[in-house]
C-alpha positions as CSV (number, residue, x, y, z in Angstrom):
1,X,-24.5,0.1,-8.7
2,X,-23.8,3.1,-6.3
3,X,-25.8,6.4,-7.4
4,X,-24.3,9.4,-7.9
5,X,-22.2,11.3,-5.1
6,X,-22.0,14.5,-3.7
7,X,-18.2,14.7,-4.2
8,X,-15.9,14.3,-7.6
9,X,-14.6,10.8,-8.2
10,X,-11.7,9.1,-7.4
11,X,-9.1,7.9,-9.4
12,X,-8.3,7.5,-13.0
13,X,-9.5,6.2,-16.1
14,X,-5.8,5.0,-17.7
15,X,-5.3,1.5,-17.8
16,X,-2.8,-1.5,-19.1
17,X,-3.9,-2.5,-22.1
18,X,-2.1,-6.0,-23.9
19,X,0.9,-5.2,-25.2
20,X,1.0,-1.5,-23.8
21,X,3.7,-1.9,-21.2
22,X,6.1,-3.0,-23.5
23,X,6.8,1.1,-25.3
24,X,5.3,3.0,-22.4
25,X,3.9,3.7,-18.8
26,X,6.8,2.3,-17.3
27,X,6.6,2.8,-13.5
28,X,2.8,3.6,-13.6
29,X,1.2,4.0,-10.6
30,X,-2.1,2.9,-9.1
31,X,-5.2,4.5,-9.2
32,X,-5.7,6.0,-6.0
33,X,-5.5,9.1,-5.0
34,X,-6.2,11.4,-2.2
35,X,-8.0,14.1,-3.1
36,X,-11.2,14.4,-5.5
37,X,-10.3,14.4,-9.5
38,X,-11.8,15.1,-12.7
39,X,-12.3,12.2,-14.6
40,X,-15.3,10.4,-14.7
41,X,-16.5,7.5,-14.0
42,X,-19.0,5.3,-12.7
43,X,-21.0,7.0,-10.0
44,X,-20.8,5.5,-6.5
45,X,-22.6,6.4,-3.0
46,X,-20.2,8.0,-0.4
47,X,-22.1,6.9,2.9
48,X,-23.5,9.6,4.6
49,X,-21.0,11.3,6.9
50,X,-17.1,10.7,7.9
51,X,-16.1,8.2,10.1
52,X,-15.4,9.7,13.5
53,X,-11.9,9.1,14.8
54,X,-12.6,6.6,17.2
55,X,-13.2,3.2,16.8
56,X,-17.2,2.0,16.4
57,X,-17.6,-1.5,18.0
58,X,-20.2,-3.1,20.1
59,X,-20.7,-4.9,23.2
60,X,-19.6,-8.0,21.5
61,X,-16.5,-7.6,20.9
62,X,-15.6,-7.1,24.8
63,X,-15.4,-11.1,25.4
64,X,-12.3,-13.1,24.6
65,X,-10.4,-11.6,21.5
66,X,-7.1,-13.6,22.1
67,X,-8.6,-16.8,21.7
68,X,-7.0,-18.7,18.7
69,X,-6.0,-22.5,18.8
70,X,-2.4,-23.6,17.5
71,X,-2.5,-22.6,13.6
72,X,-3.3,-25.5,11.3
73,X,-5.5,-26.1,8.3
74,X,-8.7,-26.7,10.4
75,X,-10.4,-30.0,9.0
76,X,-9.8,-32.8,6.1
77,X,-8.4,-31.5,2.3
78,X,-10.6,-31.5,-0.4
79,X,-7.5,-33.3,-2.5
80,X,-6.4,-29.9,-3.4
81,X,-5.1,-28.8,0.4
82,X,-8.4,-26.8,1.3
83,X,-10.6,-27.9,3.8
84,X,-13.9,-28.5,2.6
85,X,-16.0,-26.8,5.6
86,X,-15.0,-24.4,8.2
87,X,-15.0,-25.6,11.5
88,X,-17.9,-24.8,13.9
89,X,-15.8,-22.6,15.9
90,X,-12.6,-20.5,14.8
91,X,-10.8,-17.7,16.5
92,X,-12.4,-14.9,18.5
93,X,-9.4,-12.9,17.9
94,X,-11.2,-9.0,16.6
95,X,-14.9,-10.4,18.0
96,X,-17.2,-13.4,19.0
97,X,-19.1,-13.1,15.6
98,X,-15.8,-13.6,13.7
99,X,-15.5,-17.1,15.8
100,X,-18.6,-18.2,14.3
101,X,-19.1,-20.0,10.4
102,X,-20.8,-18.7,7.5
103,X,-21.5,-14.4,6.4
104,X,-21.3,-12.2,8.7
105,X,-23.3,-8.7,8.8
106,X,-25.3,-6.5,10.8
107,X,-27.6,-4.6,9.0
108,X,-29.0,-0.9,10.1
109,X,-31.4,1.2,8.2
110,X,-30.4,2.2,4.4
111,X,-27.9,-1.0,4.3
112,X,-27.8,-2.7,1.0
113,X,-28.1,-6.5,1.4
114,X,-24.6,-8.5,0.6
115,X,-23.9,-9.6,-2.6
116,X,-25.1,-12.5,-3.8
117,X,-23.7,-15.4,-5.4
118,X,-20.1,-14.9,-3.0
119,X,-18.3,-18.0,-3.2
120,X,-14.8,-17.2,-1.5
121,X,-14.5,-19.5,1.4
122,X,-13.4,-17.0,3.0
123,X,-13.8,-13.4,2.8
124,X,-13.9,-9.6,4.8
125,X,-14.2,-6.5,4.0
126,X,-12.9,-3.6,6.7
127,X,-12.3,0.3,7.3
128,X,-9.2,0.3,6.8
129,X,-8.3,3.4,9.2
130,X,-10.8,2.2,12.2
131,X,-10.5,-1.3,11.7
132,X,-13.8,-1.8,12.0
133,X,-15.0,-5.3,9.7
134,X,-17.9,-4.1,7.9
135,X,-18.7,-7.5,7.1
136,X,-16.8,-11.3,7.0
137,X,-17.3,-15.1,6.5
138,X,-15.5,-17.4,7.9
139,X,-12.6,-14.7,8.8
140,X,-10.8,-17.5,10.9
141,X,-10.7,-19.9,9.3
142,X,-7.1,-21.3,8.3
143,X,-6.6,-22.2,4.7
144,X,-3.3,-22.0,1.9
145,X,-2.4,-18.5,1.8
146,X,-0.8,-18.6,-1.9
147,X,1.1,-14.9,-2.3
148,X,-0.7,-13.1,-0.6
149,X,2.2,-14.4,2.3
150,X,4.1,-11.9,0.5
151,X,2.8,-9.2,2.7
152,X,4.2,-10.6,5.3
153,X,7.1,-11.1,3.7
154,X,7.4,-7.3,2.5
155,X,6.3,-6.0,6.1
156,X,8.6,-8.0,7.8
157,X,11.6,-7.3,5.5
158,X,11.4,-3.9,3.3
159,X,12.7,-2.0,6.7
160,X,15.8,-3.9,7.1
161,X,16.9,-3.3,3.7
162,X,18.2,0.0,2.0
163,X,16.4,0.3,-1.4
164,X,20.1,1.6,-2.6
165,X,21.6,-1.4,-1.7
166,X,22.9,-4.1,-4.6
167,X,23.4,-7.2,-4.6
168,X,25.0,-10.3,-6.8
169,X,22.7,-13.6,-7.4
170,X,24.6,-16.5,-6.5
171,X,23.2,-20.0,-7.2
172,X,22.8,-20.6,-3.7
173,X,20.6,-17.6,-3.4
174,X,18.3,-19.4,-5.4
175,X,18.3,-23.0,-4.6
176,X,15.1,-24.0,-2.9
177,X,12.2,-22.6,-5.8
178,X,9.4,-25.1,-5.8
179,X,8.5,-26.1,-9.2
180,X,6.1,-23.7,-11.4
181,X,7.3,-21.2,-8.9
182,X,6.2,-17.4,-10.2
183,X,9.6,-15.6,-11.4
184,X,10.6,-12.0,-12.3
185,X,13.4,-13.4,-13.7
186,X,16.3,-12.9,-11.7
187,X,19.1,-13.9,-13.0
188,X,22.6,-15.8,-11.3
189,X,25.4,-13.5,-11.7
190,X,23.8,-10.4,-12.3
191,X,23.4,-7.7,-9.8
192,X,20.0,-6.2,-8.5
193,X,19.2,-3.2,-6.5
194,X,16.4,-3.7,-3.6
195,X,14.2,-1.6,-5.1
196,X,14.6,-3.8,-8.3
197,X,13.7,-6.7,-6.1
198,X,10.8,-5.7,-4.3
199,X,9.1,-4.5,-7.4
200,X,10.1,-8.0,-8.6
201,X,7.9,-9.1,-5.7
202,X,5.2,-7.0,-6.2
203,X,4.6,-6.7,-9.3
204,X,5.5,-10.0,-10.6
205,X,5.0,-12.3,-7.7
206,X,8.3,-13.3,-8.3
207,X,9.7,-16.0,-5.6
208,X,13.2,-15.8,-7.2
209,X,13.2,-12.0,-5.9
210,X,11.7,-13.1,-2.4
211,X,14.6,-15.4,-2.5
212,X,17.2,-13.1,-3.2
213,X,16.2,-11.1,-1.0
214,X,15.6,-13.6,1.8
215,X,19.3,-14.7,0.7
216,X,20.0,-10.7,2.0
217,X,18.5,-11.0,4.9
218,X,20.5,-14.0,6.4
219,X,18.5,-16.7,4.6
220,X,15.3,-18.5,3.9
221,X,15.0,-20.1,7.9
222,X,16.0,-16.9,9.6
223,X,13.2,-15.1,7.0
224,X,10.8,-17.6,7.9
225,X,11.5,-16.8,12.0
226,X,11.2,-13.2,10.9
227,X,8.0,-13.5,9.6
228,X,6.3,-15.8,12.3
229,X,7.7,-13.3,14.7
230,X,6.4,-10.7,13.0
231,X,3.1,-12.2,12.5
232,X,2.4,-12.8,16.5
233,X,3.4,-9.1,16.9
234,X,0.4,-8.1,14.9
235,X,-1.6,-10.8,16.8
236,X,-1.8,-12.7,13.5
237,X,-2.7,-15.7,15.3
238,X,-4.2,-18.2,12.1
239,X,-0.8,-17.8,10.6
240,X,1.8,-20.3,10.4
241,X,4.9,-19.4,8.1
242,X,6.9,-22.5,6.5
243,X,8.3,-20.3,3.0
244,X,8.5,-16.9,2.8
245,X,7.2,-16.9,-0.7
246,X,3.6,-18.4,-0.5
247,X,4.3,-21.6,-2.1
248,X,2.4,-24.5,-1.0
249,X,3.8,-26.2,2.1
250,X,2.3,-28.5,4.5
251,X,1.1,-26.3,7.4
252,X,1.4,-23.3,5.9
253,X,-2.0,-21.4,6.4
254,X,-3.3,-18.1,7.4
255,X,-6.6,-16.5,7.0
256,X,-9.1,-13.4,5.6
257,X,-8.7,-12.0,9.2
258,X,-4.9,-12.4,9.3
259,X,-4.0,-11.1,5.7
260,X,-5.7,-7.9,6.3
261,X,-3.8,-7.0,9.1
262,X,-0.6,-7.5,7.0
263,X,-2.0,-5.1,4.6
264,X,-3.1,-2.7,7.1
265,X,0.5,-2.9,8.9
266,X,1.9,-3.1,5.0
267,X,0.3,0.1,4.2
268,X,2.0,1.8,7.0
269,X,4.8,2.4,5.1
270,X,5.8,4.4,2.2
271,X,7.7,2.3,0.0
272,X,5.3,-0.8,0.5
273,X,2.6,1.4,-0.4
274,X,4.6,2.9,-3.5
275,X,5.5,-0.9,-4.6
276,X,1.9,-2.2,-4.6
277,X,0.5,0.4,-5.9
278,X,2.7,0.4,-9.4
279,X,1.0,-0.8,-12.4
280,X,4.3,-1.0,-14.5
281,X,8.3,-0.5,-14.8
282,X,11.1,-1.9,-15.9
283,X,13.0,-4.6,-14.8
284,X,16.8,-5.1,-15.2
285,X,18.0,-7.7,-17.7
286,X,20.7,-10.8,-17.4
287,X,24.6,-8.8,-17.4
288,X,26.8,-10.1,-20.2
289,X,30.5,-9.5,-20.4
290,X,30.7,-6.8,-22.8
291,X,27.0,-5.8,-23.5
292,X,24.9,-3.1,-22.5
293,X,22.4,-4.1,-20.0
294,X,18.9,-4.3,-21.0
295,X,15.6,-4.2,-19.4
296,X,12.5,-5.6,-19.5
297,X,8.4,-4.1,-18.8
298,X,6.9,-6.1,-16.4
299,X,3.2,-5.4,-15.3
300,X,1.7,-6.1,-12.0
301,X,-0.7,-9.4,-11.9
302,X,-3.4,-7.5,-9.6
303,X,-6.4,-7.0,-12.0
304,X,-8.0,-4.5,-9.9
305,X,-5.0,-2.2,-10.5
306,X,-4.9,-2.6,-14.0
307,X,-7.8,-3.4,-15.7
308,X,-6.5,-6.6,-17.5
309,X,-9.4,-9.2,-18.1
310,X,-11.9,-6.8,-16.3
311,X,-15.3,-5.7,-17.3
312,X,-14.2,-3.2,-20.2
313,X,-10.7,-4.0,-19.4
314,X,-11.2,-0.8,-16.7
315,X,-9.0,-1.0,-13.2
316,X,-11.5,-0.6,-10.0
317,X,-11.5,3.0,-9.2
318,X,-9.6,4.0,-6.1
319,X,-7.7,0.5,-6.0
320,X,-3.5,0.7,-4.7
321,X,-2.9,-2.7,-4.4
322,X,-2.3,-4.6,-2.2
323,X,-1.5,-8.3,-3.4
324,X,-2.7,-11.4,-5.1
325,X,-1.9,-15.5,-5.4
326,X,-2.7,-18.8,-6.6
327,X,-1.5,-21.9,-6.2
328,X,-2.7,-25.3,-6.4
329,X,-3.6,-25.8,-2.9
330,X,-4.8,-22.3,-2.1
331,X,-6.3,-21.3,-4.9
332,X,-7.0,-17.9,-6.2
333,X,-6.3,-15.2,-3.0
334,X,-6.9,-11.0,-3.3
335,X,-6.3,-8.1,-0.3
336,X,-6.8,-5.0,-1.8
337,X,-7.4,-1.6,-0.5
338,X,-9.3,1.2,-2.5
339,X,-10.5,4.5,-1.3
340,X,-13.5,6.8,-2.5
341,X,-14.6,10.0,-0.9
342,X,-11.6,9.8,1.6
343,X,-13.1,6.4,2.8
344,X,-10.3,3.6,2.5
345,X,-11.5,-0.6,2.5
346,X,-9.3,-3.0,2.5
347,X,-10.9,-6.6,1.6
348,X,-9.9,-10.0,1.5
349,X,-11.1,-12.9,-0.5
350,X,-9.7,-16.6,-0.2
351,X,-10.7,-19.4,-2.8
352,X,-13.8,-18.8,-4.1
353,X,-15.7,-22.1,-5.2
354,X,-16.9,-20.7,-8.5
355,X,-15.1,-21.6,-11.2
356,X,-15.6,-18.5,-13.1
357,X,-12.6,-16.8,-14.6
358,X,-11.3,-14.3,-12.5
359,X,-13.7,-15.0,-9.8
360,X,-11.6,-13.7,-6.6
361,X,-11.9,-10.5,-8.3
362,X,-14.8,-9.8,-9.2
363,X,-16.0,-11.1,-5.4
364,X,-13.8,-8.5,-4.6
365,X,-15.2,-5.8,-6.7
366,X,-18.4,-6.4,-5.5
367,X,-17.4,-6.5,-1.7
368,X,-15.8,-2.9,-1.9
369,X,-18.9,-1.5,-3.7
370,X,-21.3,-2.7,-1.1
371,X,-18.5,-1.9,2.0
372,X,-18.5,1.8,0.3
373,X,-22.3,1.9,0.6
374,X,-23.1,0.0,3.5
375,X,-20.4,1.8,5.7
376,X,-22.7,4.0,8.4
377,X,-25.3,1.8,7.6
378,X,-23.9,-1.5,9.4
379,X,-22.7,-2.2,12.8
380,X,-19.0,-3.6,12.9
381,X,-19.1,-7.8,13.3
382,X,-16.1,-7.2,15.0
383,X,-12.3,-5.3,14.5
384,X,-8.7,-5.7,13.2
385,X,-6.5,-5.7,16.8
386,X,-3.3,-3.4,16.8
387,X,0.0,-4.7,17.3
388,X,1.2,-6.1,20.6
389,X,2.9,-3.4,22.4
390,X,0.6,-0.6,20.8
391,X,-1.1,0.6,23.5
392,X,1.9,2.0,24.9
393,X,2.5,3.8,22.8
394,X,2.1,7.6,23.5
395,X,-1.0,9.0,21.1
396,X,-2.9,12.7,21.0
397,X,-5.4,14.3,22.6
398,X,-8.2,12.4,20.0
399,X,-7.0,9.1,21.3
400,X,-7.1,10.8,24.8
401,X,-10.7,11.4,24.2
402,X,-11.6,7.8,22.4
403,X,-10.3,6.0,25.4
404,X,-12.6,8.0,27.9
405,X,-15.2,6.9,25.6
406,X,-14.1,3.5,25.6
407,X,-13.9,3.3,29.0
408,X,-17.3,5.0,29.7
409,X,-18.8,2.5,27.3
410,X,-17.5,-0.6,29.6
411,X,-18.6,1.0,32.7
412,X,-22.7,1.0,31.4
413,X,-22.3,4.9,30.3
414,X,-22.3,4.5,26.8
415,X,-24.7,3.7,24.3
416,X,-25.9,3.5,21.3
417,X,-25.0,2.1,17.6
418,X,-21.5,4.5,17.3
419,X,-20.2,4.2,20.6
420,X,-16.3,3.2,21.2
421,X,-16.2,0.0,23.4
422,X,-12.7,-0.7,25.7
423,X,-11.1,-4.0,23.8
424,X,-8.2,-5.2,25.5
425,X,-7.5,-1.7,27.8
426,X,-9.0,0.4,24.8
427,X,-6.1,-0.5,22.6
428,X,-8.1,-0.5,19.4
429,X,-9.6,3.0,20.1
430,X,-6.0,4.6,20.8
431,X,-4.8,2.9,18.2
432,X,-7.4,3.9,15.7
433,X,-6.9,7.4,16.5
434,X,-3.4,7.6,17.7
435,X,-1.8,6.7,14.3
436,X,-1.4,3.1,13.3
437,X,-4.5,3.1,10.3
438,X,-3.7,3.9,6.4
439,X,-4.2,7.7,7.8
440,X,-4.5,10.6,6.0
441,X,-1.1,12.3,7.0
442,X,0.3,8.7,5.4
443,X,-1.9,8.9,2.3
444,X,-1.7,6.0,0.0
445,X,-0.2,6.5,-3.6
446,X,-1.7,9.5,-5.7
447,X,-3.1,8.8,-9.0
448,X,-1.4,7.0,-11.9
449,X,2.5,8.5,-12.9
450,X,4.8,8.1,-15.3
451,X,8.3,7.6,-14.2
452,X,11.5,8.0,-16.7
């Protein structure tokens, strides 16, 4: 448990409870919120200090970050299409140490050990605005992604399309849905809006909106090009796309590492971040020749946003999404991001082994309490890279400064636990400073809202 802070809390106490969506909260927000609130809640530890603007790495991290082997699920199934053991050696893509098997962690004064018990075969937790990776295991290694692809799916796609824009389900626009797919329940011959859609996506998982919507885009094969694309400009390097909806295919992996950048690049813009951070809304109903058309509550699947089957069915303080899955070959998958005392985490946790009930969650409850108290307490085991190209991109005077640092810090200068390191022509540090982070001029949603 964190002990009291020196700030007010974060977030709200309101919460989904069964059967509640169905006469109100329709179009609820998440919890988080930006600024310090009233309610109460359980106390937590704000880390001592902000984060400085500029990235804090170490020496480590200078050797061979674009390293990554053709993307593949690394070693023999376990029956269910997840490798029993992670190979000795993954990806140095972010670091060396996030090349390396098993946890992860360096440990400074006033650190609280990792939890214990973690079973996820693959997990991270990271700051989400310097990219610094508090802590991992096995953040390489390739496994079954489940939904979670869907934030790839959403980053890649939500620009291209107006949210305005309508569009009628033909049966071709659906054709292609493995069986037991997740649905929203879109319906052929009615007409959907893209905002309708995506929060079918969001909120429901639904693949018959990510196939709609693919259908919008020019089609499942140029969505899956789109996506791969995508994912080797953000240097996802672990991911290989096969359906743009998640659903078990052979070859169709990514990893902890990978997922968190697409919730970091996800989180860049406002609508993703208004989509997967909704607890509730309504969803349009089948159109019938001389009816009214009706709707429906739907209520998103992320426990951490809303409560449901959670400790006092309470939603983790500070969460805003970002997206979860299962299937039979991936198992149960989580990336969220929360944020307390104006410090954001994003985490990722991938199969966990236990076969408690909502075990990806509570592994990932328990990794953003100990990120929020360990951060300024832990050295980074390594960093989440920027986008190809983002180093050329102009930044301000800050990233100005963080690049001097940088490059002091490769020439011998520099020292010490905090200091900036040059990765890759000090790309992370302008990028950490010069805009691309879940910033704080691009705040994620405020606290839960009601919409009409």
């Amino acid at each position: 448990m964190r002990s009291a802070s020196g700030t007010g809390p974060i977030g709200s106490s309101a919460r989904v409870r069964p059967g509640e969506a169905a006469t109100r909260g329709y179009g609820r927000r998440g919890t988080f919120t930006d600024v310090p609130t009233t309610t109460s809640h359980p106390p937590r530890l704000a880390a001592a200090g902000r984060y400085g603007a500029a990235l804090a790495a170490t020496a480590s991290l200078l050797l061979p970050l674009m390293t990554a082997a053709p993307a593949h699920a690394d070693n023999p199934a376990d029956g269910k299409g997840a490798p029993k053991v992670p190979p000795a050696q993954m990806s140095t893509v972010g670091g060396e140490l996030l090349g390396k098997p098993g946890p992860q962690v360096r440990r400074g004064p006033g650190a609280p050990q990792l939890p214990k018990d973690l079973s996820g075969r693959s997990w991270l937790v990271a700051d989400a605005e310097s990219g610094e990776i508090l802590a991992a295991n096995n953040a390489h290694w390739r496994l079954p992604p489940a939904s979670t692809l869907k934030m790839l799916f959403a980053d890649t796609v939500l620009p291209k399309l107006p949210r305005d824009q309508t569009h009628k389900v033909v049966p071709s626009d659906l054709a292609g849905m493995g069986a037991g797919s997740s649905a929203v329940g879109v319906k052929e011959g009615s007409s959907y809006s893209v905002h309708d859609l995506w929060l079918g996506v969001f909120l429901r998982s639904g693949n018959d909106a990510v196939r709609v919507l693919s259908a919008m885009n020019g089609g499942v094969p140029r969505t899956v090009k789109d996506m791969q694309a995508h994912a080797e400009d953000l240097q996802a390097k672990d991911t290989h796309v096969v359906t743009p909806d998640g659903y078990d295919a052979d070859g169709q992996v990514s990893s902890a590492y990978d997922l968190t950048l697409f919730a970091r690049s996800g989180l860049q813009k406002a609508d993703f971040r208004e989509y997967c951070a909704t607890v509730s809304a309504k969803f349009p109903g089948e159109e019938k020749p001389g009816k009214k058309r009706d709707s429906f509550a739907i209520v998103n699947t992320n426990r951490l946003l809303t409560g449901e089957g959670m400790p006092k069915g309470e939603p983790y303080k500070g969460m805003a999404g970002v997206k979860n899955g299962s299937t039979t070959n991936a198992g149960n998958t989580f990336t969220g991001v929360a944020q307390h005392d104006g410090r954001k985490l994003l985490v990722t946790v991938m199969n966990p082994e236990t076969a408690e009930p909502h075990r990806v969650y509570t592994e990932a409850r328990e990794l953003l309490d100990w990120g929020f108290e360990a951060a300024g307490h832990v050295q980074p085991v390594g960093v989440l890279v920027p986008p190809r190209g983002a180093a050329d991109k102009p930044g301000d005077g800050r990233a100005d400064q963080a690049t001097q640092h940088a490059q002091a810090s490769v020439a011998g200068s520099g020292g010490g636990m905090w200091t900036a390191v040059g990765i890759a022509g000090a790309a992370l540090v302008v990028l950490a400073v010069g805009g691309f982070v879940v910033h704080r001029r691009h705040p994620l949603p405020d606290r839960v809202r009601r919409r009409g």
